[in-house]
TIZA-579155 format. One line per 4 residues: number of its first residue (from 0); for each residue y, x, z of C-alpha. Coordinates in pm, whole numbers, m for minus. Example, Ala and Ser with C-alpha at 12.3 -4.5 7.8 and 13.67 -1.06 7.14 Angstrom:
BEGIN
0) m450,1230,780; m106,1367,714
END
This chain:
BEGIN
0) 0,0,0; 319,184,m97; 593,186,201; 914,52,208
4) 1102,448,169; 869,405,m184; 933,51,m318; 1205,98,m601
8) 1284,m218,m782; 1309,m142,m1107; 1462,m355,m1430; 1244,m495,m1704
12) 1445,m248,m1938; 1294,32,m1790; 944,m46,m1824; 928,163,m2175
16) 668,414,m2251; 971,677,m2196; 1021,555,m1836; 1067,801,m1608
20) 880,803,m1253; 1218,811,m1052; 995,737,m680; 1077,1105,m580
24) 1370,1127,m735; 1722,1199,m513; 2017,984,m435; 2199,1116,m714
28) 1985,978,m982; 2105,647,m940; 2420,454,m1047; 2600,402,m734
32) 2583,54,m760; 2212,m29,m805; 2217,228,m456; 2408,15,m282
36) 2137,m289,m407; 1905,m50,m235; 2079,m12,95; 2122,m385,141
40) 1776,m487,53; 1631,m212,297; 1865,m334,541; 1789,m712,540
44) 1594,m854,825; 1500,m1231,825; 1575,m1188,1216; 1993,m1098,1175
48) 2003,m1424,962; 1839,m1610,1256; 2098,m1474,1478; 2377,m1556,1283
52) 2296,m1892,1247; 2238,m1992,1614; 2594,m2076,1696; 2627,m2258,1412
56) 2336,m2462,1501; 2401,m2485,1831; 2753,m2653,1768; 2596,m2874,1573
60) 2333,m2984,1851; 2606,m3041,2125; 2836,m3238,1861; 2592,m3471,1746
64) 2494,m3500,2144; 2862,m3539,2232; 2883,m3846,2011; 2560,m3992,2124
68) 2738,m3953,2506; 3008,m4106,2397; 2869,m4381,2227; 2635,m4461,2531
72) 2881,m4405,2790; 3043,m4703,3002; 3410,m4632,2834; 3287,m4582,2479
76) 3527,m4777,2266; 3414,m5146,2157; 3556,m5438,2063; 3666,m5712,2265
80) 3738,m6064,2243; 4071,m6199,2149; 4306,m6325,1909; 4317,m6249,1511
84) 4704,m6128,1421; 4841,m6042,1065; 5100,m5763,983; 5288,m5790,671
88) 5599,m5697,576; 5642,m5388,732; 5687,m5585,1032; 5380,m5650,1285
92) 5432,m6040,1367; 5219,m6232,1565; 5008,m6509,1399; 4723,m6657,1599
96) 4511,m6870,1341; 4273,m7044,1447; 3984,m7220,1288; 4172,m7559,1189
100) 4516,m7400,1092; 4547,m7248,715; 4865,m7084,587; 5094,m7314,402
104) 5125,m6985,129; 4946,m6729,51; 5083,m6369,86; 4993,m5993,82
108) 4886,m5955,433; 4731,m5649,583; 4457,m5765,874; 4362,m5560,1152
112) 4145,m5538,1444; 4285,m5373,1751; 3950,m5215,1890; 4013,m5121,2293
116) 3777,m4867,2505; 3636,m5102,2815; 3870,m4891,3035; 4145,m4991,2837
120) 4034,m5336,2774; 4040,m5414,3153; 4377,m5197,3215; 4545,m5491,2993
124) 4370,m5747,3169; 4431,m5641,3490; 4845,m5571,3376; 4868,m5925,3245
128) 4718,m6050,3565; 5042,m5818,3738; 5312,m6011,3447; 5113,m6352,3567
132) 5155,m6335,3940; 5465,m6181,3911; 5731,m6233,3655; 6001,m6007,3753
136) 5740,m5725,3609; 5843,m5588,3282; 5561,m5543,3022; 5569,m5127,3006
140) 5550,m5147,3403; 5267,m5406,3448; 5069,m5146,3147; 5139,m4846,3365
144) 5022,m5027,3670; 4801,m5196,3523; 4592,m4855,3395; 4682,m4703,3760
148) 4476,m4996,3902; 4195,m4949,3681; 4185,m4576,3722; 4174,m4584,4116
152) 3908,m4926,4121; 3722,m4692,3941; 3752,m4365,4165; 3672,m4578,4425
156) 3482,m4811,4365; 3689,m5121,4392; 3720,m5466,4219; 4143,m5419,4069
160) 4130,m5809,4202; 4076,m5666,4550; 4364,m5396,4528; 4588,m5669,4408
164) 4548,m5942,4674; 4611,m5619,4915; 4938,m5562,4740; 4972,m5944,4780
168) 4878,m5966,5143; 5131,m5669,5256; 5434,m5733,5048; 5419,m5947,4749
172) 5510,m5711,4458; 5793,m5623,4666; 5827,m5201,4608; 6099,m5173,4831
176) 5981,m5366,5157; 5970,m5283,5469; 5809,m5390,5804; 5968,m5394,6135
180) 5721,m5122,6200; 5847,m4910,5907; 5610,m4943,5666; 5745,m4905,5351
184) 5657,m5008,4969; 5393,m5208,4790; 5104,m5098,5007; 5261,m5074,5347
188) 5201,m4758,5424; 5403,m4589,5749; 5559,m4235,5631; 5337,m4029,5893
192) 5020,m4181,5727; 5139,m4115,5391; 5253,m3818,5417; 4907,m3698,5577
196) 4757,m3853,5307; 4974,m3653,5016; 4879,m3350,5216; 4490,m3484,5136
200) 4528,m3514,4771; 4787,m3214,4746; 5056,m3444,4604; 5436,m3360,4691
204) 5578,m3551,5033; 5948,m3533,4961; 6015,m3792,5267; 5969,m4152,5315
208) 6215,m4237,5000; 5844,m4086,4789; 5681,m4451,4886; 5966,m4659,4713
212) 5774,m4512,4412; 5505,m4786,4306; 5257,m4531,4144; 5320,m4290,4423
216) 5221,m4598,4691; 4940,m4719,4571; 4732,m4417,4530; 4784,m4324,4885
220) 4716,m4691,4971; 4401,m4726,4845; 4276,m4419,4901; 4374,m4499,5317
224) 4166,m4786,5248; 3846,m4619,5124; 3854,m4360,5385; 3887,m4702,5679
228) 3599,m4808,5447; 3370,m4546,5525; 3498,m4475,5852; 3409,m4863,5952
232) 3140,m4912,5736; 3248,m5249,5648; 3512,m5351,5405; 3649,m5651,5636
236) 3677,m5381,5905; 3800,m5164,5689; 4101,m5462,5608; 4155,m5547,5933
240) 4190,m5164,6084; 4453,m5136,5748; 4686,m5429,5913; 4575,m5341,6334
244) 4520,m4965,6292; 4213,m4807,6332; 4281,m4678,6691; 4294,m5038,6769
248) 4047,m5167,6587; 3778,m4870,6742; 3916,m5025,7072; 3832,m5354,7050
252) 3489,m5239,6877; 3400,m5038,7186; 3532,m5285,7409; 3259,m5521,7273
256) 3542,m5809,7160; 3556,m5996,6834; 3797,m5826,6553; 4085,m6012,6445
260) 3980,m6139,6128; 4315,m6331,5997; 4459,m6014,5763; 4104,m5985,5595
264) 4087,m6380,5543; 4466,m6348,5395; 4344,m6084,5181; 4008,m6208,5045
268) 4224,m6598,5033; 4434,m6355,4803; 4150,m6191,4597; 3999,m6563,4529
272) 4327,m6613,4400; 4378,m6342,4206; 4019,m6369,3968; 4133,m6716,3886
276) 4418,m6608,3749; 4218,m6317,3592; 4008,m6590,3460; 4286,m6756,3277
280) 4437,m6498,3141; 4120,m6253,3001; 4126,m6170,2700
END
């Protein structure tokens, strides 16, 4: 078996009787570009090609796995139920039609399908539950709050419903009220709780002024009421240790008595309250 230092390839045109046996003959008796043929084919290994194309395969893998994620996962974008609307004109004007009603004309319209991810989906619900119970809320507010809501229900586990009859309970979409025990903004938080709690989530505590701020309220609110949750075990504790305290509310517990349960009624009165309004107004 000749080697691989032996193996010349050589061109039809030199297969004459004239040909010369060129296996022992030395670099310079080739042109210099059927050498450099040589030097690539004895340096080609199946294996380098193997190597180069592993990232490239690999990329591939985790893409098409990326999409499958996202398609499977709880937010992947889907449609939703609502309204068809036309756009025409340059201008995007509502036009609910519904199965009885036909246009009186006929015109160039361009139809489209707003398609929302289920995180978004319920953001919108949950703002035009906000706009519902309370009309003084613009529509770019009841959005933002609307998407905070969802965002922390999610984090923690909540029903938005439940965060909003809280926000009910303590000061009716109110942002700047205050107790006679100074709690402050839409949550009712007192500054020396908040401001432990910014320290918590390593958010800025510029002074008690920070809780006017609605966003800035809430997420310390609800996060004080997950950690009375798991402190308490119980989510009515949990509400009633938010309105008493929890110093009282470990009191009474140890003392053996019955916990106020008026604030959690009020509240849960207020969640009731709040889904059927979330009925009416879903999407």
């Amino acid at each position: 078996m000749v080697g691989r230092e032996d193996a010349v390839m050589v061109s039809p045109l030199h297969s004459s009787p004239w040909r010369m046996d060129l296996r022992g003959a030395g670099p310079g008796a080739f042109p210099h570009s059927y050498r450099v043929f040589l030097r690539r084919r004895d340096r080609w290994d199946p294996h380098h090609l193997g190597v180069m194309a592993l990232p490239m395969v690999l990329s591939v893998l985790f893409a098409g796995l990326g999409s499958v994620l996202e398609h499977e996962a709880p937010g992947a974008r889907e449609p939703i139920p609502h309204q068809s609307y036309c756009c025409g004109g340059g201008a995007a004007t509502a036009a609910p039609l519904g199965d009885d009603a036909l246009p009186s004309r006929i015109e160039t319209f361009t139809a489209f399908r707003v398609v929302y991810s289920r995180q978004e989906s319920r953001a919108l619900e949950v703002a035009r539950v906000l706009e519902a119970l309370s009309p003084d809320l613009d529509d770019s507010n009841g959005r933002r709050l609307g998407m905070l809501l969802t965002d922390l229900s999610s984090h923690y586990g909540y029903d938005p419903a439940l965060i909003v009859a809280v926000i009910m309970t303590e000061s009716s979409f109110d942002p700047s009220s205050r107790s006679h025990r100074g709690a402050v903004g839409l949550m009712q938080l007192l500054p020396n709780t908040a401001e432990s709690l910014a320290e918590e989530t390593h958010r800025p505590w510029s002074g008690e002024h920070a809780l006017l701020d609605p966003t800035f309220n809430i997420s310390l609110g609800v996060r004080y009421l997950a950690k009375l949750h798991k402190r308490f075990g119980s989510l009515e504790l949990a509400l009633a240790a938010y309105n008493y305290g929890p110093s009282r509310v470990e009191e009474i517990l140890r003392r053996g008595s019955p916990v106020p349960m008026d604030y959690t009624q009020r509240v849960l009165d207020h969640y009731q309250e709040v889904r059927r309004v979330e009925d009416s107004v879903r999407l």
